[in-house]
N, C-alpha and C positions, 0 to 999 in steps of 0.2 A: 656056756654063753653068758654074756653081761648085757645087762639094760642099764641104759644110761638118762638118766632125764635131764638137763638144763631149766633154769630159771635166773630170773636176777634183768636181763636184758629189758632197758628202757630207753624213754628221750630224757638225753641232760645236754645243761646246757656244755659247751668250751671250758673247760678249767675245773670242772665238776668232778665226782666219784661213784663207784658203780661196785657192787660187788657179786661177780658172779655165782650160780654154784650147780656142782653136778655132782645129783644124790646118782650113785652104782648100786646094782641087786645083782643076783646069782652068783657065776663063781669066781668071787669076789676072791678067793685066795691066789687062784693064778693068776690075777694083775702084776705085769711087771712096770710097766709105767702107763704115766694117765700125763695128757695134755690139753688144754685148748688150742684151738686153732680158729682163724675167720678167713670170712671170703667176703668180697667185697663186690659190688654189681658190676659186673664185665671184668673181673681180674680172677686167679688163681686162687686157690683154699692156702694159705700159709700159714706154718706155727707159729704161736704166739708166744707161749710157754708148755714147760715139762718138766714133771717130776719124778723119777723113780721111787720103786716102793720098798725098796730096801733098805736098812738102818736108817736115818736122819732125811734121804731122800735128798738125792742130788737135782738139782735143778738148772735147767737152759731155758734163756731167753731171749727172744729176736732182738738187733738193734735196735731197733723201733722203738719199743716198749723198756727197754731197759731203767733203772729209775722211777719207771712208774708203775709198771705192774706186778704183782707178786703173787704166786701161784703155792696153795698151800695145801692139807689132805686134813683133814680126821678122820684116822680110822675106824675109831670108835663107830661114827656116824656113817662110815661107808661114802664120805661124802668130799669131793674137789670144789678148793675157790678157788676164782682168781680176784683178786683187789684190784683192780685199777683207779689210778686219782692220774691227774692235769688231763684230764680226756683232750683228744685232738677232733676235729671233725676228719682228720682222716681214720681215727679210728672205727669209724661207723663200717658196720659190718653185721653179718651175722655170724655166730662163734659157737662152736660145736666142740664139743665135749671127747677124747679121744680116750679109749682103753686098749691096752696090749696088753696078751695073756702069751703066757709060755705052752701051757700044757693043758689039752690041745690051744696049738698056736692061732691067735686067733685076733681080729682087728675091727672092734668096734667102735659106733659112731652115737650120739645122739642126734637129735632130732634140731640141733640148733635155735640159738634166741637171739633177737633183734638189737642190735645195740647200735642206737642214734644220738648224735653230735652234733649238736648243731653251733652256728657259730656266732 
């Protein structure tokens, strides 16, 4: 199993920056990739960005977001950002922390953090 915690999510203003972050614990070796993802009030949970954990760590990101948010790891720290700058007010959401394990396969969530926009 992995635990995942989220912090970082606040109110900023339109055109501001925010930097997320999601400390992982346990078995932290089978992570095959790690993502944020938001949901928004009355809409669907969608990815935001993604990393894989292998060599250099490949990364995918929503149109959305492209430009402006950048999803990065220390593994050292056992620990995921995401950077986001020009915030939008549609970015307001709350954003949740995503791990995928190979062995046992396995799909874990944090517990999500607040991210307000105002404009």
């Amino acid at each position: 199993q992995v635990q995942l915690v989220e912090s970082g999510g606040d109110l900023v203003q339109a055109g501001g920056s925010l930097r997320l972050s999601c400390a992982a614990s346990g078995n932290i070796v089978s992570i095959s990739a790690m993502g944020w993802y938001r949901q928004a009030p009355g809409k669907q949970r969608e990815l935001v960005a993604a990393i894989t954990s292998g060599g250099g760590g490949t990364t995918n990101y929503a149109d959305s977001v492209k430009g402006r948010f950048t999803i990065s790891r220390d593994n050292a720290k056992n620990t995921l950002y995401l950077q986001m700058n020009s915030l939008k007010p549609e970015d307001t959401a709350v954003y949740y922390c995503n791990a995928v394990l190979t062995t046992p396969w396995g799909d874990y969530w944090g517990q999500g953090t607040q991210v307000t926009v105002s404009s």
